[in-house]
Every structure is written in C-alpha cells, then in structure tokens.
C-alpha positions as CSV (number, residue, x, y, z in Angstrom):
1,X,82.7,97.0,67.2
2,X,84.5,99.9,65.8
3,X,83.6,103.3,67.1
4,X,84.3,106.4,64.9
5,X,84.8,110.0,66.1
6,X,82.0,111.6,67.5
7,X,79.9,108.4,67.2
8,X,77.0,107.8,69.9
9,X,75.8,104.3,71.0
10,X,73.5,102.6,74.3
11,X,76.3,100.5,76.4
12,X,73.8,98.2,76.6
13,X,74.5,97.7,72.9
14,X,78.4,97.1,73.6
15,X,78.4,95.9,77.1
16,X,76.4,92.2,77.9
17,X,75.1,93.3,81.5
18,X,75.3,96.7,80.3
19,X,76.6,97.9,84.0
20,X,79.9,96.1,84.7
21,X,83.0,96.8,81.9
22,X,86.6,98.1,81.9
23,X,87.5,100.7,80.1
24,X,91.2,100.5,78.6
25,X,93.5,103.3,77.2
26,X,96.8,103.2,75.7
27,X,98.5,105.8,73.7
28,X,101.7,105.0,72.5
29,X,103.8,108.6,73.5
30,X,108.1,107.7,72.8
31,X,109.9,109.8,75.8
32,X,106.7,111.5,77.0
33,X,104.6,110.3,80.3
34,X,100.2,110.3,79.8
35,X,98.4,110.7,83.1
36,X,95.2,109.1,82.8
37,X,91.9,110.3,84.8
38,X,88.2,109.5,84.9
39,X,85.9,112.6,85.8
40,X,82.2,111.9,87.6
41,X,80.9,114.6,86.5
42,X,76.9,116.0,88.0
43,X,74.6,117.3,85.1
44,X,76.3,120.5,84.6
45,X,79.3,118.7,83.5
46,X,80.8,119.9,86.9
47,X,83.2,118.3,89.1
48,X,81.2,119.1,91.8
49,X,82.5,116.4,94.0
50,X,86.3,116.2,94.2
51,X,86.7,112.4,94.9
52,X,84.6,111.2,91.7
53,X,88.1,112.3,90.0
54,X,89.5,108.9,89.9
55,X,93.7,109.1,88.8
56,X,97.0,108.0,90.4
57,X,96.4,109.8,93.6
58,X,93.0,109.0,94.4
59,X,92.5,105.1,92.7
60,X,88.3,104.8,93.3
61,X,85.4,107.0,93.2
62,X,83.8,106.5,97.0
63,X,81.1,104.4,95.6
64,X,83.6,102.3,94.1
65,X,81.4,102.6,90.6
66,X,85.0,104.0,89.1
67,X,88.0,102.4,90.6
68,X,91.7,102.0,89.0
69,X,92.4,98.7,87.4
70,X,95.9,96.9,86.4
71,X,95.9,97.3,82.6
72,X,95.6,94.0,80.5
73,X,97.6,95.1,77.4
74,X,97.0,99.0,77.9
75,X,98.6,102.1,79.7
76,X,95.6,102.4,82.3
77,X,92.6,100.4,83.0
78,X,89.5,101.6,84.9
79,X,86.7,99.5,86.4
80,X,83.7,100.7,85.8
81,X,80.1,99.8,88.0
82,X,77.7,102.2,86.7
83,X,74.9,100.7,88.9
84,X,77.0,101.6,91.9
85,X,77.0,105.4,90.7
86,X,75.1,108.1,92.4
87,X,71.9,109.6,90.8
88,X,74.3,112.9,91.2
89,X,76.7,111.5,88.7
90,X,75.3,111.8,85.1
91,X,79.1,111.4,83.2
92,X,82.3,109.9,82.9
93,X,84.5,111.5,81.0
94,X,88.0,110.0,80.5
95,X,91.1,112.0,79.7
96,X,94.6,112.0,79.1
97,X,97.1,114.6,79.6
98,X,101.0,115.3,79.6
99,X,103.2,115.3,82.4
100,X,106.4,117.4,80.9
101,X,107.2,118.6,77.6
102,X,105.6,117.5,73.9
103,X,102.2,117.8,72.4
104,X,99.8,115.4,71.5
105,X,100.6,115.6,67.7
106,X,103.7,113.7,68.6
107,X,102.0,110.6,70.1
108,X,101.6,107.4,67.8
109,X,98.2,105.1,67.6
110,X,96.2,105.3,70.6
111,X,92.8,103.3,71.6
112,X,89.9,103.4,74.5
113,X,88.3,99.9,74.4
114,X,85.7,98.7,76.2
115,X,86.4,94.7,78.1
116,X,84.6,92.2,79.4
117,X,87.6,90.4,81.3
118,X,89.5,89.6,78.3
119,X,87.1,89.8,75.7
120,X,87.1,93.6,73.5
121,X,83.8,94.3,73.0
122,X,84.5,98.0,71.3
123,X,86.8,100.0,70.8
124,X,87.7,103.7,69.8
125,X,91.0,104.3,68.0
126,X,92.7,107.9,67.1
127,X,96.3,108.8,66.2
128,X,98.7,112.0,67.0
129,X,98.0,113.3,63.4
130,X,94.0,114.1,64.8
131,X,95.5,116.8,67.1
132,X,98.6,119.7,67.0
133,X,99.8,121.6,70.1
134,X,97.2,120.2,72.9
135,X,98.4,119.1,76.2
136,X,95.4,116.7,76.9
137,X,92.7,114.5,75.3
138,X,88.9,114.2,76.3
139,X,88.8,110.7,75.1
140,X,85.5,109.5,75.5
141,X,82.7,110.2,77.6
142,X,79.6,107.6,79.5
143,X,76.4,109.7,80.1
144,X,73.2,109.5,81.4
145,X,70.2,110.3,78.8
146,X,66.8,109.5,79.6
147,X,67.7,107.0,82.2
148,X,69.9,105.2,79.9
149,X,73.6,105.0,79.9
150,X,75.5,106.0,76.4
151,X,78.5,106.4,75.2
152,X,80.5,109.0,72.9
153,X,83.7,108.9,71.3
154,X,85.1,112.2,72.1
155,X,88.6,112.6,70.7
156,X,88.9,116.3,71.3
157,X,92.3,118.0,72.5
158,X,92.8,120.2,75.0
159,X,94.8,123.1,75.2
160,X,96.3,122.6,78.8
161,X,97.1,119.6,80.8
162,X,95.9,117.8,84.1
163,X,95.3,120.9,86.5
164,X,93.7,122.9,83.2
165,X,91.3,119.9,83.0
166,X,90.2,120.1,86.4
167,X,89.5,123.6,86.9
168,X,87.5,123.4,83.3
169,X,85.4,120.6,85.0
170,X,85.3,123.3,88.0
171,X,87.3,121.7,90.6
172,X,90.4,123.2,92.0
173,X,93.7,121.8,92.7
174,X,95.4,122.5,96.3
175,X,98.3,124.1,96.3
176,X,102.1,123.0,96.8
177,X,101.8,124.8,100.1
178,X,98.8,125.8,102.1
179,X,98.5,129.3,102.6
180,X,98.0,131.5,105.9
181,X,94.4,130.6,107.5
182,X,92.5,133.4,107.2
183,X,90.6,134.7,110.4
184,X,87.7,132.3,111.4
185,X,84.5,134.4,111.5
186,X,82.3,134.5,113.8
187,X,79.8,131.3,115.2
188,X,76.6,131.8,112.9
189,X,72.9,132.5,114.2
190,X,72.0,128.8,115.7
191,X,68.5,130.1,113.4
192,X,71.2,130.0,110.1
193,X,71.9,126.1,108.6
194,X,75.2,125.5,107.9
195,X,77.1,124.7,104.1
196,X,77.6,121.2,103.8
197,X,81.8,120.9,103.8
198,X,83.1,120.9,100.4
199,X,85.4,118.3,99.7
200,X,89.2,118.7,99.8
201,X,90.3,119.9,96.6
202,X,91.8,117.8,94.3
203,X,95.9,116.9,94.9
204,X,97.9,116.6,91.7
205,X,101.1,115.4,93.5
206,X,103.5,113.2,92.5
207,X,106.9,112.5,92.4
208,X,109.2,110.7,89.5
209,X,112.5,109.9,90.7
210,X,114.2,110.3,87.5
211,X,118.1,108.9,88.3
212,X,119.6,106.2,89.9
213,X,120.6,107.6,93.1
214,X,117.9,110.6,93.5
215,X,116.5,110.4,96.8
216,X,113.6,111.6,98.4
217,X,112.6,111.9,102.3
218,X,108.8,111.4,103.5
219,X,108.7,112.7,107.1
220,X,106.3,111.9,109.9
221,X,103.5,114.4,110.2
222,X,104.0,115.6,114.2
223,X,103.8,112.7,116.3
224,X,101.7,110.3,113.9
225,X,102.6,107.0,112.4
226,X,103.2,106.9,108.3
227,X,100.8,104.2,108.2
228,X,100.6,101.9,105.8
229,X,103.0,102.5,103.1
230,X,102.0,100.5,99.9
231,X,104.8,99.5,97.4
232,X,102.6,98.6,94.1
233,X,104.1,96.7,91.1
234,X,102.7,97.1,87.4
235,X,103.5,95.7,84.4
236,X,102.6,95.3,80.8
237,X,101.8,91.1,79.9
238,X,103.4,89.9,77.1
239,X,101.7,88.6,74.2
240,X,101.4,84.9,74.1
241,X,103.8,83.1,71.6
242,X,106.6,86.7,72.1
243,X,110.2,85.7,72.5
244,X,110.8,84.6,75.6
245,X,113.6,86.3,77.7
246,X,116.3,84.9,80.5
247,X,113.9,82.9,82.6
248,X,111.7,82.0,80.0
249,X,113.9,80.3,77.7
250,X,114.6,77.8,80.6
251,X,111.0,77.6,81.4
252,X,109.3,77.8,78.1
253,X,107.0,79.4,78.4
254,X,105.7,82.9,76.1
255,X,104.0,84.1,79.4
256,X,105.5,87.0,81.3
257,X,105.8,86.4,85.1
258,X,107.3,89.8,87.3
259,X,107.9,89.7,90.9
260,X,108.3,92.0,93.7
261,X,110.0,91.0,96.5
262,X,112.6,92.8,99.2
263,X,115.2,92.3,101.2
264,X,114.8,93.5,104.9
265,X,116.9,94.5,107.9
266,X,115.3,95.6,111.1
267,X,116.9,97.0,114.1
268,X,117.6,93.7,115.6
269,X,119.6,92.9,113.3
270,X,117.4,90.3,111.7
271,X,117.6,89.8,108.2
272,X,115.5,88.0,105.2
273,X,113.4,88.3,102.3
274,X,109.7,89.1,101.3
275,X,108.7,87.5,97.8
276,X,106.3,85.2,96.6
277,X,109.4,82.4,95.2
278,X,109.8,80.0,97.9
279,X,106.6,81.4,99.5
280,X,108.1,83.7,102.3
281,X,105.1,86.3,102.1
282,X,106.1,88.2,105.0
283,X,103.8,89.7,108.1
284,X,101.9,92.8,108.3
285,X,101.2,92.8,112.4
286,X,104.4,91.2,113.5
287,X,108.1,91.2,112.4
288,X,109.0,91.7,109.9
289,X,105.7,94.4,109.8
290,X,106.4,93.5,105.8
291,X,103.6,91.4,103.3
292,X,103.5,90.4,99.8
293,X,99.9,90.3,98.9
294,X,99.6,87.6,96.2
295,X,102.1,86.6,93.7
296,X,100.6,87.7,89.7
297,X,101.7,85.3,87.0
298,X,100.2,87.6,84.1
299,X,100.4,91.0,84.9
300,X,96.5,91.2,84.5
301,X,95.6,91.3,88.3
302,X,93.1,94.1,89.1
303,X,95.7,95.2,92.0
304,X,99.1,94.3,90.6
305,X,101.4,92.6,93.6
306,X,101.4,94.5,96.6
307,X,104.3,95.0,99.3
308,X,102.7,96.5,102.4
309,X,105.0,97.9,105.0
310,X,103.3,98.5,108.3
311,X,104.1,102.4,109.1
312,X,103.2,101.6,112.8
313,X,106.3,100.1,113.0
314,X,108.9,102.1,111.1
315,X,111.0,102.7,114.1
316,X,111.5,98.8,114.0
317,X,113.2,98.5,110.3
318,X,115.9,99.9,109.5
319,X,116.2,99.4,106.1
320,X,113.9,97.9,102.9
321,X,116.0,97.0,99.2
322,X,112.4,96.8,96.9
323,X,113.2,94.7,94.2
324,X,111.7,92.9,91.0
325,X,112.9,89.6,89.1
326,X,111.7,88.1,85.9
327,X,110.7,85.1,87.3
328,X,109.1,83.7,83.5
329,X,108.9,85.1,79.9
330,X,109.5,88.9,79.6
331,X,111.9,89.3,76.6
332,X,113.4,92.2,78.3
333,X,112.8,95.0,80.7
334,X,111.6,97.4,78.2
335,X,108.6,95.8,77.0
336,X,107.7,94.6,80.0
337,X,107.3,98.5,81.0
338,X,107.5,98.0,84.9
339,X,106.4,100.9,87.1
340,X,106.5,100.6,91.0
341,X,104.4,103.0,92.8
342,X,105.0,104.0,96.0
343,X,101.8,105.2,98.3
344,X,101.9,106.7,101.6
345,X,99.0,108.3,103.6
346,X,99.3,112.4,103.0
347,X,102.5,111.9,101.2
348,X,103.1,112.2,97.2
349,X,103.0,109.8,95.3
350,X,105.9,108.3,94.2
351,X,107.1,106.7,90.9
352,X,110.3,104.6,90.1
353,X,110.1,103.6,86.5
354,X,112.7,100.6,85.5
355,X,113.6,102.6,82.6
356,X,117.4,101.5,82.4
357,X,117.0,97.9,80.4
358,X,118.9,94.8,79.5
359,X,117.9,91.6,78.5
360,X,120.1,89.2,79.6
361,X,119.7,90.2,83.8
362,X,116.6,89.1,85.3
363,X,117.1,90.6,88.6
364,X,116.0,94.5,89.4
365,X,116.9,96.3,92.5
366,X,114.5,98.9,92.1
367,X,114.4,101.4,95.2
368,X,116.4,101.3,99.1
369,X,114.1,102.2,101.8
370,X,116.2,103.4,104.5
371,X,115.2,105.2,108.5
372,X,116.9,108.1,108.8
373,X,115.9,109.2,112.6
374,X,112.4,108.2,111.6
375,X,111.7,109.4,108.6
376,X,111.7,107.4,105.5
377,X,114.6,108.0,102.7
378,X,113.9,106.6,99.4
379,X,116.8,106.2,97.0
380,X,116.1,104.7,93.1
381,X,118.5,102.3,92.1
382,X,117.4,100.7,88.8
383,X,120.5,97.9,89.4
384,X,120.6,95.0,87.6
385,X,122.0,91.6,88.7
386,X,121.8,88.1,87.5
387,X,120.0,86.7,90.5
388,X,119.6,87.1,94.0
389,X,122.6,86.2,95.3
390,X,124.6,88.9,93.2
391,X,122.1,91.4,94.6
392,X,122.6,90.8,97.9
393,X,126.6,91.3,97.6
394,X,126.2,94.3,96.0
395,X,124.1,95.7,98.9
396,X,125.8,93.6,101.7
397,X,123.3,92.1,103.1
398,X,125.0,89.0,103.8
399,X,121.6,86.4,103.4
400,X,122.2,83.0,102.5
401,X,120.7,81.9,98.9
402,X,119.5,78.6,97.5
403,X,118.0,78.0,94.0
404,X,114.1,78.0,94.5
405,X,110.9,77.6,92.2
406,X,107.0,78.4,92.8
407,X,105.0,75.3,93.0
C-alpha cells in the first residue's frame, strides 16, 4: 500500500497483528549524515519523558515498545511493540535531521515503510524537491485515537536539526559540560510530598572520527571500571542476484556476508584473534575478556555482530586492532555502507565510517584500541589489506595464519 502526504489510516489496516512491525527509513543524502530518532510523545505532544526518545545514544524506549533495529535495506530501522507502550504514550513520531552542513532540498528519494520481517506492507515515499532550506523531517507519526492506533504520513520539514527537535517536543538536551551546582535548598516540611525526579535530559553526543589517524581518548570516571565497551557492526545487505565482489566470485554467491573480528594483545603477552571464521568467539569473563556475539550472514540481524570488551578488565589488554572482512558477496565497500559503532557506559558515542573504498581488498582494519595508563585511545585506520595475514604485518602482530572457512 502506497501512502500519500498527509494521508491517515488504522495500522490494523496495514499491520496483520496490528501491534508488532518495523518501521524502515532511508533517505538517500550524497556527502551529508541523517540522524534518525523516534519520539514517545504523552498527549500534549510532549516529550515528557526523556528515555521514550529512542536514537543512536539511547537504542530502546524502557518498555522496549520502541527499540533500534539493524536496517534490512534502509538507513535505520526501529522495532516497534505498541502493546508494550504506556497508556502515557499516545505518539510516535519519527524524524530525521542533519548532522553538518546541507538542507533537505539536496537529498534524493527517500521512504518510511512499514515491515513484517521481510515483507513491505506500506510505505510512504517523498523526495528533496518537497522541502528547501529545513534541517530536519517529521516523517511520519503512530497515534492513539479513540483507543485505536493510526497512522499519518507527515512529511513536514523542519527548520532546525536534532537539538531544535527536542526542545520543540519539550525536552532539553544536557550540555557539553555541566555547569556549577547551584546551592541545595533547604530539607522540605516532612508535611510537603516531594516532585517525582525528572529524567536526565536528553544527550546528543557523539563523535565521528573523520581521518585515518584521528584519535580519541575515553578516560576512567574516578576510580570506576569503563564497563562494557560494545564494538557494533552495521551494514547495508546486498540485493540478491548484485555483482558479486572479491570473496564472492569465489564463492558464488549474490549474498553479502561482513565480519567483525580483532586481533588482541594483553599484557602477558598473549596474542590471537576474535572472529566468527574458524569459530574463535572469544571470552567475556576470562582472557581474553573479548566476545563475538554471533556471526550475521545477511546484514539483517536485529543487533548486527557484536564485539564485547569486558571494561572490568582493561588493565589486562593492552591493545585491540577492530577489523572487518568480506567474508561473501559485497561488490565493494561502498555499497556495502559499513558503520562500526563504538558504545561505552557515560562516554560518547563513537562512529568509524569505512568510507575510504576499494573493491578488489576484502580485508578492513577499521579502528586500534590501545591502554594508554588506563584509559582507552582509539585511533581510525580505514586500512585495507588482502587478507589477514597482510594485516597482521602491517600492524606487527606476528600471529600465525592458515586459510579457514565457516562450516
């Protein structure tokens, strides 16, 4: 089903169960970057409660009715419950907005589409030439309406980006650096109830390393432990029957197949590799204190693949190459459009696009973790090698390779 601008429908109509769906956007934007955010909105249309904004930094409403999902052929995917929702939460309204310079006139075709796994059951499409000089896009919107849930293609543009649309929602947005705390007054009248807190405001951080060789350095907060520190891989799936790139032409096969994996060196002096080929997954609780999660062979995984550092045990590594490999079918590293996101409790998030591409070298050295008296340093590479072996030369590591194959 095709929805128009401004057009109203039940989701029951679209949506067989009428509760359970994904909602995909993609915009196609040339040199520009489109955050994408869900807003649970209460019946004033208000962000009333911070954590029902569901983007980048904060990946699921607390119900879970709004969660991020990996995108099956889109920019951004979200997983919607609406059974799971809160009687407080009467809309969803999803957005998009511009991180840097442009305008929305300059984007190409660009769809919201509602899926049943794979199936499209609707969709809403609009173009750069239905807006000018606007920042962001109120896409489409789920509300409440006499008990039922509908739906309306939105399409309007907004003049500002992703802080403008909070604070319009009525949120607010903490600050690069917390101010001075004021004076606490004094204890109230045990006869006075006290506010419920408010929930934190909403952080908008994150951080694009841009170049190969720009570095960042997360430090400890005070005595604490990073905890876990997440390394997520994303990727776009190839169409089936596309050309088929390095790996795939051997294996033929149209499928695309992307890998994380790592190379690891702890303070013993032990060394090896984390990745799903030859099944060495790693170990969260003891050494290496590194996992793979699960290996994806489509790209269409809810959570993408997954390298988990422990943070408990940072003092124990001394240094982590991240690293991705076509392992089967990309036709090249540009429309595969691998991202690797890097999540740390109370730290930025950080983003390593692979955005320097050739087609004929399968291997990606993505990003060196390294412990710099405890902190962790975190350097984009974006190198690319013909295989492992040439990899780990490059970066002296001095493992021992053998030619290996998933079962």
């Amino acid at each position: 089903m095709d929805l128009k601008l401004g057009q109203r429908a039940k989701v029951a109509d679209l949506v067989p169960n009428g509760q359970r769906f994904t909602l995909g956007v993609a915009i196609e934007a040339p040199g520009m970057t489109i955050d994408f955010a869900c807003f649970g909105l209460d019946a004033a249309g208000k962000l009333s409660d911070e954590r029902y904004m569901v983007f980048f930094n904060q990946p699921s409403s607390p119900c879970g009715g709004v969660a991020l999902a990996t995108p099956s052929g889109d920019d951004a995917s979200f997983a919607i419950t609406l059974d799971r929702l809160p009687a407080s939460i009467e809309r969803l309204t999803l957005t998009a907005a511009l991180d840097g310079s442009g305008s929305m006139s300059g984007i190409g075709r660009g769809h919201v589409r509602f899926m049943d796994g794979d199936r499209e059951l609707a969709r809403f499409a609009f173009s750069g030439a239905d807006f000018s000089a606007e920042r962001a896009l109120m896409l489409l919107e789920l509300y409440r309406k006499d008990g039922i849930w509908r739906t309306s293609a939105l399409g309007q543009g907004f003049n500002g980006g992703l802080a403008a649309l909070v604070e319009h929602f009525g949120g607010s947005v903490a600050a690069d650096a917390s101010p001075p705390k004021a004076p606490e007054p004094p204890p109230q009248s045990s006869k006075q109830p006290s506010a419920p807190p408010a929930s934190p405001p909403v952080n908008l951080s994150k951080i694009t390393l841009e170049k190969s060789g720009s570095s960042i350095s997360l430090e400890k907060k005070g005595n604490a432990a990073f905890g876990e520190i997440l390394i997520n891989l994303k990727w776009r799936p190839v169409a089936a029957g596309a050309k088929k790139g390095f790996f795939g032409n051997l294996m033929g096969s149209g499928k695309t197949d992307l890998d994380v994996g790592c190379l690891f060196e702890l303070n013993n002096g032990a060394k090896s590799a984390v990745q799903a080929l030859g099944g060495t997954l790693g170990n969260y609780h003891q050494p290496p204190f590194i996992q793979l999660d699960a290996d994806d062979r489509t790209g269409t995984s809810t959570d993408g693949e997954n390298l988990r550092i422990n943070g408990q045990h940072w003092d124990q590594i001394r240094r982590v190459l991240i690293y991705a490999f076509i392992y089967e079918g990309a036709p090249n590293w540009a429309e595969a459009d691998a991202v690797i996101r890097l999540q740390t409790p109370d730290q930025p998030e950080i983003e390593v696009r692979l955005d320097s591409h050739r087609n004929d070298r399968p291997m990606c050295a993505i990003a060196l973790l390294e412990n710099q008296g405890g902190a962790v340093k975190i350097t984009k590479l974006v190198e690319y090698f013909r295989g492992h072996k040439d990899m780990d030369e490059a970066h002296r590591w001095g493992l021992d390779w053998v030619r290996g194959r998933k079962d």
